[in-house]
PDB file as gemmi writes it, atoms N, CA and C in Angstrom:
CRYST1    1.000    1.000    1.000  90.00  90.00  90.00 P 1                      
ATOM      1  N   UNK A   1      99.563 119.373  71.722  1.00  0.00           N  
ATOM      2  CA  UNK A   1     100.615 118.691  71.023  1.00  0.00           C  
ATOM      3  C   UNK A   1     100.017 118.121  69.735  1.00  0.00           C  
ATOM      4  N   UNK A   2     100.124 118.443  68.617  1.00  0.00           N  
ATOM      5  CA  UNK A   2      99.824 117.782  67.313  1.00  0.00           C  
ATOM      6  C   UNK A   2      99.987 116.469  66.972  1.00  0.00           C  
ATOM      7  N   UNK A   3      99.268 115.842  66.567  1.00  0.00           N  
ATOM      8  CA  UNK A   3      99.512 114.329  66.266  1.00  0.00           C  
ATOM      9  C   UNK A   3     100.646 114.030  64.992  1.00  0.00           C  
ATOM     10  N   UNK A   4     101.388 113.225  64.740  1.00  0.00           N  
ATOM     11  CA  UNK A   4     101.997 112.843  64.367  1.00  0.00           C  
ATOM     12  C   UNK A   4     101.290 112.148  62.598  1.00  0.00           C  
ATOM     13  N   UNK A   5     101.405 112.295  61.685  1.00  0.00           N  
ATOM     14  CA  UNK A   5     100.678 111.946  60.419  1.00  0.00           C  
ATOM     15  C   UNK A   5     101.068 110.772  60.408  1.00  0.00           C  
ATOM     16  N   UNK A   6     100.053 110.226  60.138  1.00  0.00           N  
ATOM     17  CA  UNK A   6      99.174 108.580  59.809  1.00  0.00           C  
ATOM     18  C   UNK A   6      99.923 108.078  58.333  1.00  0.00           C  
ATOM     19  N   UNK A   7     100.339 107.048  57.873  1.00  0.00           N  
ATOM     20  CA  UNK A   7     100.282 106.205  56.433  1.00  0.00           C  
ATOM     21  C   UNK A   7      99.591 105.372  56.536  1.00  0.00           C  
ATOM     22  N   UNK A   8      99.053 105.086  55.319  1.00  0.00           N  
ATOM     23  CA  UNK A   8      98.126 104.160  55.505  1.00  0.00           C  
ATOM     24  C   UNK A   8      97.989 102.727  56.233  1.00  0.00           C  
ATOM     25  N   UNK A   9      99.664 102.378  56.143  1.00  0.00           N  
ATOM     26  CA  UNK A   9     100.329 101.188  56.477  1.00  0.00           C  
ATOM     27  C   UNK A   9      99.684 101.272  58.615  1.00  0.00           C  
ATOM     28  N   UNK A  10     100.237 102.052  59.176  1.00  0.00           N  
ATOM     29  CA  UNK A  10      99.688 102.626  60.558  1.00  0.00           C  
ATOM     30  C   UNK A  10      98.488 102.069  61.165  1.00  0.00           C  
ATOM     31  N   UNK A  11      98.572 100.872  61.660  1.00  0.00           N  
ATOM     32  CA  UNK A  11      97.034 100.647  62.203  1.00  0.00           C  
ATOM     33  C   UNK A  11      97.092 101.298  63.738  1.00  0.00           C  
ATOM     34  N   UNK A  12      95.594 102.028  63.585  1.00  0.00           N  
ATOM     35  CA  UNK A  12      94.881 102.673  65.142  1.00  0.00           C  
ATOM     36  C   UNK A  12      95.668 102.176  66.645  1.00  0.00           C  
ATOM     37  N   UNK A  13      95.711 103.049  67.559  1.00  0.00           N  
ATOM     38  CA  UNK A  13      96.217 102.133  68.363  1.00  0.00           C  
ATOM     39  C   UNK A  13      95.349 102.282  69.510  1.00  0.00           C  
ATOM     40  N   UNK A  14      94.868 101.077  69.987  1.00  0.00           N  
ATOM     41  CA  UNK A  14      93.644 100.629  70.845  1.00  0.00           C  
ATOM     42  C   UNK A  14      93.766 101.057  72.203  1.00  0.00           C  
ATOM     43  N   UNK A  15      93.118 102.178  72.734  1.00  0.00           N  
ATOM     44  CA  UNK A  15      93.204 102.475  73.941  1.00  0.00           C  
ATOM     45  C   UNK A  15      92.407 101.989  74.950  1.00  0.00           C  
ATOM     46  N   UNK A  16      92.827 102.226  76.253  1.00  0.00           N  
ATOM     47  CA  UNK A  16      91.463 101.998  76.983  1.00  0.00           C  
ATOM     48  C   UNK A  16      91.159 100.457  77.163  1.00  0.00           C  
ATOM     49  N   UNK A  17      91.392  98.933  76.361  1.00  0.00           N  
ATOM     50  CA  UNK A  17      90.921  97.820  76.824  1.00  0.00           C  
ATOM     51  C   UNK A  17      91.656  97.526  77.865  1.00  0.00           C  
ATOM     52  N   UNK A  18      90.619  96.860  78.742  1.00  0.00           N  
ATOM     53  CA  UNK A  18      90.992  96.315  80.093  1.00  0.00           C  
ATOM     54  C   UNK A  18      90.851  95.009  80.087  1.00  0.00           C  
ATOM     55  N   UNK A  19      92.067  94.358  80.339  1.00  0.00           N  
ATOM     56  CA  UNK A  19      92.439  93.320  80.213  1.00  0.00           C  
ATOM     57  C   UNK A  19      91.074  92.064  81.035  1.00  0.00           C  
ATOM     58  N   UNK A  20      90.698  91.269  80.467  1.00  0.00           N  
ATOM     59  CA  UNK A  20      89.874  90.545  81.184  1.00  0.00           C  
ATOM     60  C   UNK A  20      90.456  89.353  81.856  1.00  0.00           C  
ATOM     61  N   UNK A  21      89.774  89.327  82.991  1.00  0.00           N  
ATOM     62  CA  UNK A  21      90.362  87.878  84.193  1.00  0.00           C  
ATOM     63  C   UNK A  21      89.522  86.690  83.632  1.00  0.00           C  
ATOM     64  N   UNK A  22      90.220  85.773  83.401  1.00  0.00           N  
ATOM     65  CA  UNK A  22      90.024  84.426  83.214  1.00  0.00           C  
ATOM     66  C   UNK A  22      89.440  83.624  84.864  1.00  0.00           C  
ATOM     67  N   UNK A  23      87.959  83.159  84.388  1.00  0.00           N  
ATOM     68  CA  UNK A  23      87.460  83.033  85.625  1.00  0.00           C  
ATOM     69  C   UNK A  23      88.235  82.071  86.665  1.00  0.00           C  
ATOM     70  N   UNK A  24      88.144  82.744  87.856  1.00  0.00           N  
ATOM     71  CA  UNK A  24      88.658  81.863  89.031  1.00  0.00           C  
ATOM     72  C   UNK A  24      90.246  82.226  89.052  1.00  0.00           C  
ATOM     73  N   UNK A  25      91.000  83.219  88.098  1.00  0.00           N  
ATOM     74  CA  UNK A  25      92.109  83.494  88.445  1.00  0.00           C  
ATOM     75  C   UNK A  25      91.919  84.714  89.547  1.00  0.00           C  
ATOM     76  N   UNK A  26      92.638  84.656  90.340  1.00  0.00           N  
ATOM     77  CA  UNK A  26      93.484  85.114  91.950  1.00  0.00           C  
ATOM     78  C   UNK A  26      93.535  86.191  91.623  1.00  0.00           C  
ATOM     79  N   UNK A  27      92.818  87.588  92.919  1.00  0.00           N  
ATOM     80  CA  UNK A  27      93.074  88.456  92.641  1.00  0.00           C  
ATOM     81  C   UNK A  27      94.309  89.129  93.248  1.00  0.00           C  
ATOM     82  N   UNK A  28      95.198  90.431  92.619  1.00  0.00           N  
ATOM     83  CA  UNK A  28      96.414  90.517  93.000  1.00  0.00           C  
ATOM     84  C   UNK A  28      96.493  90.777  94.477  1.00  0.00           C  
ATOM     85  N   UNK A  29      97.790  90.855  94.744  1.00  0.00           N  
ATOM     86  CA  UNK A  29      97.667  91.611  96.391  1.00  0.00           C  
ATOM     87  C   UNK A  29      97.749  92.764  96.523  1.00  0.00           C  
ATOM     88  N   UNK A  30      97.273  93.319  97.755  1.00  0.00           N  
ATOM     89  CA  UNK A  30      97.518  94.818  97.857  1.00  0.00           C  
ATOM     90  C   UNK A  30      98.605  95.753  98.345  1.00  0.00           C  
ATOM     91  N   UNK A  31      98.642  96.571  97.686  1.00  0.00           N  
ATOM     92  CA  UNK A  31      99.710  97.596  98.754  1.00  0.00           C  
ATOM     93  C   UNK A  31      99.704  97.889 100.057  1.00  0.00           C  
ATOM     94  N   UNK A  32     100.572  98.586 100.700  1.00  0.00           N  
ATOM     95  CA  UNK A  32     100.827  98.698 102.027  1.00  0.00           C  
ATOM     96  C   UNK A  32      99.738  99.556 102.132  1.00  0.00           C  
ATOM     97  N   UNK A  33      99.566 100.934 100.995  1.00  0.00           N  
ATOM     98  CA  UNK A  33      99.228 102.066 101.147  1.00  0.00           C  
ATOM     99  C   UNK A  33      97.360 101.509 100.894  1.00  0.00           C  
ATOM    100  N   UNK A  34      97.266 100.858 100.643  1.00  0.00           N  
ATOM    101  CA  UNK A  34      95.277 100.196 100.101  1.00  0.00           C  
ATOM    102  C   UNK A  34      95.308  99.773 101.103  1.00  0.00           C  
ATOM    103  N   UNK A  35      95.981  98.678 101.981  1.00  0.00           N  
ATOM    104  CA  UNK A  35      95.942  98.188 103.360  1.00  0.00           C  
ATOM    105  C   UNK A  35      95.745  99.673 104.758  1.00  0.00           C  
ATOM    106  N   UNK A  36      96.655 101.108 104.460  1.00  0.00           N  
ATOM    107  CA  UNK A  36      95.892 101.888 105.230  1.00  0.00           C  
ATOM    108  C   UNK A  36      95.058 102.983 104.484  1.00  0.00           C  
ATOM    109  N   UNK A  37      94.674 102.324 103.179  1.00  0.00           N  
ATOM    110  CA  UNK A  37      93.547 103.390 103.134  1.00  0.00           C  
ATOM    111  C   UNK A  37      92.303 102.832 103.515  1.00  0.00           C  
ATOM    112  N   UNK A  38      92.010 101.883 103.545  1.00  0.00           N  
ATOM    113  CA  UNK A  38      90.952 101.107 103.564  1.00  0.00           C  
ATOM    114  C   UNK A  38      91.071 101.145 105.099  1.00  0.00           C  
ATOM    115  N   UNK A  39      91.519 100.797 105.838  1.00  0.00           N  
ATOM    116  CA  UNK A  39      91.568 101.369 107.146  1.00  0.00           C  
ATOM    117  C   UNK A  39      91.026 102.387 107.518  1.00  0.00           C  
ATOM    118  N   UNK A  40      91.423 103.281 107.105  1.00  0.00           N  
ATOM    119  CA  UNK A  40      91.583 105.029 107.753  1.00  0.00           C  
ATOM    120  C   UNK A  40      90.340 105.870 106.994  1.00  0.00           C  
ATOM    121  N   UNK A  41      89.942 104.954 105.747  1.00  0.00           N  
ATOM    122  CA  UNK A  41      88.490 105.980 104.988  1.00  0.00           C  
ATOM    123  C   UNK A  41      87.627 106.223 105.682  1.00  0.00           C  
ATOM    124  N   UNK A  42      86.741 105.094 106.636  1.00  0.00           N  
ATOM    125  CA  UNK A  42      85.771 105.690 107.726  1.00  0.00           C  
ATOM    126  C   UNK A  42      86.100 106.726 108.325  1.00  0.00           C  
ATOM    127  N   UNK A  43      87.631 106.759 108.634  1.00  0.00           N  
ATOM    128  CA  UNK A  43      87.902 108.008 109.828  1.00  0.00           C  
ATOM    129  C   UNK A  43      87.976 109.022 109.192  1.00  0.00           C  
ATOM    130  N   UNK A  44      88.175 109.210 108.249  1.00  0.00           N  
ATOM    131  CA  UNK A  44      88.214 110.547 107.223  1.00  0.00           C  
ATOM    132  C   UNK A  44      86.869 110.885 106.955  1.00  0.00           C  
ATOM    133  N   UNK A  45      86.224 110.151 106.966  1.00  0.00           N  
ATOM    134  CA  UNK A  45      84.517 110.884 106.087  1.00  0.00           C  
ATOM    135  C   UNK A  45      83.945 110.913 107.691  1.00  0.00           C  
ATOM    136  N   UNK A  46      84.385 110.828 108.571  1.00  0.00           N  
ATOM    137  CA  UNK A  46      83.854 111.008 110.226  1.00  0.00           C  
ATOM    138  C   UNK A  46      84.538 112.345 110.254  1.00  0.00           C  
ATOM    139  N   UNK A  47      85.502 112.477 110.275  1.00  0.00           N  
ATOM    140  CA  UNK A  47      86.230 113.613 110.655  1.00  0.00           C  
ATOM    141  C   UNK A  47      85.577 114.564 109.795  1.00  0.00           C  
ATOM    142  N   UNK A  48      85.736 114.796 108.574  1.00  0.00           N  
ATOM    143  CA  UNK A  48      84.999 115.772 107.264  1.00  0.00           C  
ATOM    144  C   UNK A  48      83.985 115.208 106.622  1.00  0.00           C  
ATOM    145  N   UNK A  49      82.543 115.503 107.516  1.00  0.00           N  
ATOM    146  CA  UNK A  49      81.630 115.304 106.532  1.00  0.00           C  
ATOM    147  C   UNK A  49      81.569 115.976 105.649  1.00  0.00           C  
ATOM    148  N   UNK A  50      80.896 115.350 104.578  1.00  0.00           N  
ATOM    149  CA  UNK A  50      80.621 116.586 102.832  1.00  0.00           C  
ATOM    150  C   UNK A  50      81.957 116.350 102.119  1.00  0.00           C  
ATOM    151  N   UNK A  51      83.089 115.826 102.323  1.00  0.00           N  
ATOM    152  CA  UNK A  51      84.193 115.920 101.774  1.00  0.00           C  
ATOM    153  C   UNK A  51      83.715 114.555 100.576  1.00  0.00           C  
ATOM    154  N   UNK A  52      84.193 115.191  99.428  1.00  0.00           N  
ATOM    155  CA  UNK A  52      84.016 114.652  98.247  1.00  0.00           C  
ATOM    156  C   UNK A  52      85.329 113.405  97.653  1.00  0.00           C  
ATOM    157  N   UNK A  53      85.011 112.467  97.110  1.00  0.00           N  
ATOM    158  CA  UNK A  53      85.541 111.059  96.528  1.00  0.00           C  
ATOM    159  C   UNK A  53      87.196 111.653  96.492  1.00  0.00           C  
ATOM    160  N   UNK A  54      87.322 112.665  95.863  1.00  0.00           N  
ATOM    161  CA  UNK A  54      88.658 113.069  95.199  1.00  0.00           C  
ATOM    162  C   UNK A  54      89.530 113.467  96.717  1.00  0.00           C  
ATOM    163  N   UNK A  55      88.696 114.272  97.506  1.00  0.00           N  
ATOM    164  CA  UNK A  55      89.416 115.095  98.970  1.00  0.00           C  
ATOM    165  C   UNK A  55      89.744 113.432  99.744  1.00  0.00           C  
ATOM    166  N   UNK A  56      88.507 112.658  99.863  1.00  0.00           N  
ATOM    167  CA  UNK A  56      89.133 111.307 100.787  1.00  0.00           C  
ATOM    168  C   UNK A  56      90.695 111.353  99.889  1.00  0.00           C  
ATOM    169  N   UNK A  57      90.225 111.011  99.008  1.00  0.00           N  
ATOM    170  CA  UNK A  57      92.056 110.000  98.434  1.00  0.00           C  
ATOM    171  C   UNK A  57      93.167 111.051  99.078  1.00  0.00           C  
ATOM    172  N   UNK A  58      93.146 112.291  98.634  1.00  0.00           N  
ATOM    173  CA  UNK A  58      93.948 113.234  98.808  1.00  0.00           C  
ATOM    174  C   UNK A  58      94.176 113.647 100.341  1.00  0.00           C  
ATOM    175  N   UNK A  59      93.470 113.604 101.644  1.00  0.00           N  
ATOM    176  CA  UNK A  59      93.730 113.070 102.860  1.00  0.00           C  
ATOM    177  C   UNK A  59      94.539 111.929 103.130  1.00  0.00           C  
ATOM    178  N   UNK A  60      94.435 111.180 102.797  1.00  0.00           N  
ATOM    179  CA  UNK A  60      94.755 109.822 102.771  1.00  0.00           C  
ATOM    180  C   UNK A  60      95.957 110.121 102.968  1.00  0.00           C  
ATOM    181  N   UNK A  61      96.348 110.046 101.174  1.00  0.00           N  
ATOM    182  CA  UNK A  61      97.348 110.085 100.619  1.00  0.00           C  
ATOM    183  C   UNK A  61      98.791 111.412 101.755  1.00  0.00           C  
ATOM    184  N   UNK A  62      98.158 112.573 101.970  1.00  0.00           N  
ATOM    185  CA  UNK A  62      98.938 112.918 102.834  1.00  0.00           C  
ATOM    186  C   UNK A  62      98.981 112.304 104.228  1.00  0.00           C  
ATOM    187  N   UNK A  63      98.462 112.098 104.780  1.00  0.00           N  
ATOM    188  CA  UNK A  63      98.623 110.997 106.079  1.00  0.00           C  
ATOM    189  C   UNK A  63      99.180 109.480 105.556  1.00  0.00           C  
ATOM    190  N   UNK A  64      99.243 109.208 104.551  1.00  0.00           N  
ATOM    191  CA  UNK A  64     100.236 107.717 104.939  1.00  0.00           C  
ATOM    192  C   UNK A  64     101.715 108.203 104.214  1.00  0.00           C  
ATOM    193  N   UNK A  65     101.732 109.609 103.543  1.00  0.00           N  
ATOM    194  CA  UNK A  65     103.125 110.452 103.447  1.00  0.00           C  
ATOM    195  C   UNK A  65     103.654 111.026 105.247  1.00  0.00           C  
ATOM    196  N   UNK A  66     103.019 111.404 105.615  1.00  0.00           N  
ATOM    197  CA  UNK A  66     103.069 111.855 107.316  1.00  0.00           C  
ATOM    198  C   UNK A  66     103.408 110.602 108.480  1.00  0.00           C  
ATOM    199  N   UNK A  67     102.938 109.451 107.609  1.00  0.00           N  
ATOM    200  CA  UNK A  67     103.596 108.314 108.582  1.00  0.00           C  
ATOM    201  C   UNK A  67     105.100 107.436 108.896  1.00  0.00           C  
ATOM    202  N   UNK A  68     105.701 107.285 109.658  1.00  0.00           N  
ATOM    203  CA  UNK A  68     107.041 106.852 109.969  1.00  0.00           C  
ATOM    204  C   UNK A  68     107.163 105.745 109.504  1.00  0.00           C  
ATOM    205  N   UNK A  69     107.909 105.322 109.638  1.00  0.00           N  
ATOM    206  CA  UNK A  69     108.731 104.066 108.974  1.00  0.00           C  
ATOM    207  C   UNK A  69     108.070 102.826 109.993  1.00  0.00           C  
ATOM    208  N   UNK A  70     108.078 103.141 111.389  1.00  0.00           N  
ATOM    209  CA  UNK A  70     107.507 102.460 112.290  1.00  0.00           C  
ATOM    210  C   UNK A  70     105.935 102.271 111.949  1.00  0.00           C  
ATOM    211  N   UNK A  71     105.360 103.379 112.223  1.00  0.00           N  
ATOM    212  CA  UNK A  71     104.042 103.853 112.016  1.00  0.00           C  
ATOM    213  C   UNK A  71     103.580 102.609 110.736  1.00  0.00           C  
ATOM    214  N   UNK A  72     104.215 102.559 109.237  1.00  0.00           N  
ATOM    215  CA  UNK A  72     104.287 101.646 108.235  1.00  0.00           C  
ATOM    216  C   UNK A  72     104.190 100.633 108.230  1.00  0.00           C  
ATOM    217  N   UNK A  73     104.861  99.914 109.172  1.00  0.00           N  
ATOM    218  CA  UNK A  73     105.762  98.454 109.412  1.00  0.00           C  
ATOM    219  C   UNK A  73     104.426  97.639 109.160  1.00  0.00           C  
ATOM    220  N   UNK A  74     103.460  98.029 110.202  1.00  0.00           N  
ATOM    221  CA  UNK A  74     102.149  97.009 110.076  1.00  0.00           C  
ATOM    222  C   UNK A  74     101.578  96.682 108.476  1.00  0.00           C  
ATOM    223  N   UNK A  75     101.408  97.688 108.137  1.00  0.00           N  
ATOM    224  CA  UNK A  75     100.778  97.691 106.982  1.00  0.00           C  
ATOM    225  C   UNK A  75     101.635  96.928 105.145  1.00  0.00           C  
ATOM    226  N   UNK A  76     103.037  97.753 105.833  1.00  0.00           N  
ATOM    227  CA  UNK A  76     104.142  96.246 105.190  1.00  0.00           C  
ATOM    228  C   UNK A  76     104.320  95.352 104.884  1.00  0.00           C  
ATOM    229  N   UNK A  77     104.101  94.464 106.263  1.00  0.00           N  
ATOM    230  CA  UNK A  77     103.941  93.199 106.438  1.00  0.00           C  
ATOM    231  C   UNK A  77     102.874  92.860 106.440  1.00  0.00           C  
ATOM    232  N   UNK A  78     101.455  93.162 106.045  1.00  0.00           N  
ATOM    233  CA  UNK A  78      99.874  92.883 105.988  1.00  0.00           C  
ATOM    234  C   UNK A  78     100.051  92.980 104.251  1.00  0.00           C  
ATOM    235  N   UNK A  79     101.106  93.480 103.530  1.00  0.00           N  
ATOM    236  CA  UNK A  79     101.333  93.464 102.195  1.00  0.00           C  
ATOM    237  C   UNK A  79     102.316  92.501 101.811  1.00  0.00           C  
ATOM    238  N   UNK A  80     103.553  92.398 102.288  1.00  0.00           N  
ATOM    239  CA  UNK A  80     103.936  90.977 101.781  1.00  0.00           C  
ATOM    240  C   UNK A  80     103.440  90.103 102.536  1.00  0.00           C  
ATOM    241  N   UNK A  81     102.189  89.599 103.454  1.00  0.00           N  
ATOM    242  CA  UNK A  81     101.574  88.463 103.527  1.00  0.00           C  
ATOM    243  C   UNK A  81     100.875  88.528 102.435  1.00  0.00           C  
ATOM    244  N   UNK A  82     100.023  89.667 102.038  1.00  0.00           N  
ATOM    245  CA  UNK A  82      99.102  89.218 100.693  1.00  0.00           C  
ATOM    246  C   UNK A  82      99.991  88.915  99.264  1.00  0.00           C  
ATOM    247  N   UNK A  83     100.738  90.010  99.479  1.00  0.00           N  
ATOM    248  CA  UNK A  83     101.833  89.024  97.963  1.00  0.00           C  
ATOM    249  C   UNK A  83     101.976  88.042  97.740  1.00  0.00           C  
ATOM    250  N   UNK A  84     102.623  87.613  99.035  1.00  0.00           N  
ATOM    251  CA  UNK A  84     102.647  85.710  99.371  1.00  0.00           C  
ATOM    252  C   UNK A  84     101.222  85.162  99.142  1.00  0.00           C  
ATOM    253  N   UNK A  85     100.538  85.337  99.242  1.00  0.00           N  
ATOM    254  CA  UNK A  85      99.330  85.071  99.103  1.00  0.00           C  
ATOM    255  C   UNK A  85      98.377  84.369  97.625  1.00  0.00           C  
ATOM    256  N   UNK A  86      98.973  85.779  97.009  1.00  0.00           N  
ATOM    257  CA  UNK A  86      99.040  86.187  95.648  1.00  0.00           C  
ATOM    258  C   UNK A  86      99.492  84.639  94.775  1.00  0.00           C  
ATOM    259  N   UNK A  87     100.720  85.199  95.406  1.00  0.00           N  
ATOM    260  CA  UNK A  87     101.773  83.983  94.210  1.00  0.00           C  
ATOM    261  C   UNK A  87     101.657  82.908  94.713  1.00  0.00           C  
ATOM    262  N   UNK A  88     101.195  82.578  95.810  1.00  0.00           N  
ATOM    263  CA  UNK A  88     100.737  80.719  96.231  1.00  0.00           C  
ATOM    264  C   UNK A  88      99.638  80.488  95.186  1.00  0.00           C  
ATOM    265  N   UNK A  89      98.653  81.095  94.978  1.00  0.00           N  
ATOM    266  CA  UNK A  89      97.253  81.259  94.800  1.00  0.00           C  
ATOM    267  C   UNK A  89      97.735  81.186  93.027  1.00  0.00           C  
ATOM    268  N   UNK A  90      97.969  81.938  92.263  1.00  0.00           N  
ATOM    269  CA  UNK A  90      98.453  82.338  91.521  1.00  0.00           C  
ATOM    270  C   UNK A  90      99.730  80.938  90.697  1.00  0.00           C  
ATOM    271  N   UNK A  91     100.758  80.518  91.585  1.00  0.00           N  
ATOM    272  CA  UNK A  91     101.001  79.318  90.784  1.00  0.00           C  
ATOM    273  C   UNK A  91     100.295  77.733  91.110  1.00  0.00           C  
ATOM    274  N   UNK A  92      99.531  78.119  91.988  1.00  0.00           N  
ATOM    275  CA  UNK A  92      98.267  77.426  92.326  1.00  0.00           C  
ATOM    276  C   UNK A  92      97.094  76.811  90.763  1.00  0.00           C  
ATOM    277  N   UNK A  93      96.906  78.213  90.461  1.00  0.00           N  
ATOM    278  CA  UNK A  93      96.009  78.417  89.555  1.00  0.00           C  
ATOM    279  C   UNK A  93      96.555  78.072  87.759  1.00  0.00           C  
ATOM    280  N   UNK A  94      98.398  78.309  87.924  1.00  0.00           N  
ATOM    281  CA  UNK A  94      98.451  78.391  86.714  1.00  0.00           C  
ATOM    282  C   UNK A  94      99.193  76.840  86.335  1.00  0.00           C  
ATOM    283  N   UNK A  95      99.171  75.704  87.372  1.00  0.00           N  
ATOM    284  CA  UNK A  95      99.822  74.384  87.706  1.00  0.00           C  
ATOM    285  C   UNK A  95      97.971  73.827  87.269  1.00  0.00           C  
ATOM    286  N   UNK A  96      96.755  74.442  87.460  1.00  0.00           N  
ATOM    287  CA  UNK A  96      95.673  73.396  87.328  1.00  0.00           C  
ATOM    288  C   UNK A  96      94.916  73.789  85.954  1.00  0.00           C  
ATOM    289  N   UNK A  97      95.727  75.316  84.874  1.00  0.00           N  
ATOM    290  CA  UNK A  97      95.383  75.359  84.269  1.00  0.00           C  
ATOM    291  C   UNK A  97      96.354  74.645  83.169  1.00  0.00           C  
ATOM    292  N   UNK A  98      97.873  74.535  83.234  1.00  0.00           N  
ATOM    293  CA  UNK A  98      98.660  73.365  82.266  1.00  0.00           C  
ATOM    294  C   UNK A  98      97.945  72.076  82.519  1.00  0.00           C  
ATOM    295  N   UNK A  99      97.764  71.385  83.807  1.00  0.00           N  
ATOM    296  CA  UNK A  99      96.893  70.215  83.373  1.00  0.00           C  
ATOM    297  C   UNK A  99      95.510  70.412  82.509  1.00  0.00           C  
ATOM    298  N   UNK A 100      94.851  71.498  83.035  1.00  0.00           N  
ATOM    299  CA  UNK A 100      93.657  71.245  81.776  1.00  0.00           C  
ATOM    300  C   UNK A 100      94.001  71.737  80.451  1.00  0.00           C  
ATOM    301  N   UNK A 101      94.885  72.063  79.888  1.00  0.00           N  
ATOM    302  CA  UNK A 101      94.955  72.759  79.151  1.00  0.00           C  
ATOM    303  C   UNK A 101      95.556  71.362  78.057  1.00  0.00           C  
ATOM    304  N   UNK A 102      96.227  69.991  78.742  1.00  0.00           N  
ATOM    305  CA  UNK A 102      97.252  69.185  78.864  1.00  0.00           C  
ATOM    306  C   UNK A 102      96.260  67.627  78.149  1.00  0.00           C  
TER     307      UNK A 102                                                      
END                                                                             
């Protein structure tokens, strides 16, 4: 796809920065689906030794597509506890940074 021509007026547009955490701010919560991957990775590199970084995810990823609604539920609710988690923590953090900030 050809790029689009530049004027001079056009400033660069910055790819790639990753936003930096302000120390001691809360890290987010996780998904249902990080709650069973992180689970289930030992059992995958047991089951297929030699299987490479990219094949785990891609196992995974079809087995928590292969799982029921039931099968889910746990991992659901192990995700909106950490959400909750999240946002306690989170307006926790942003109530002690208006006082210092204050």
């Amino acid at each position: 796809m050809p790029r689009a021509a530049k004027s001079k007026d056009d400033k660069p547009v910055k790819r790639g920065k990753k936003q930096v955490k302000k120390e001691g701010q809360p890290k987010r919560g996780l998904s249902a689906y990080m709650f069973f991957a992180n689970e289930q990775r030992d059992n995958v590199r047991e089951e297929n030794p030699g299987v490479t970084f990219g094949q785990v995810g891609k196992i995974l990823g079809e087995r928590w597509k292969a799982l029921s609604e039931k099968q889910r539920a746990p991992y659901d609710a192990k995700a909106a506890a950490d959400k909750k988690r999240y946002e306690d923590e989170k307006a926790a953090w942003n109530a002690e940074q208006e006082e210092e900030s204050s």
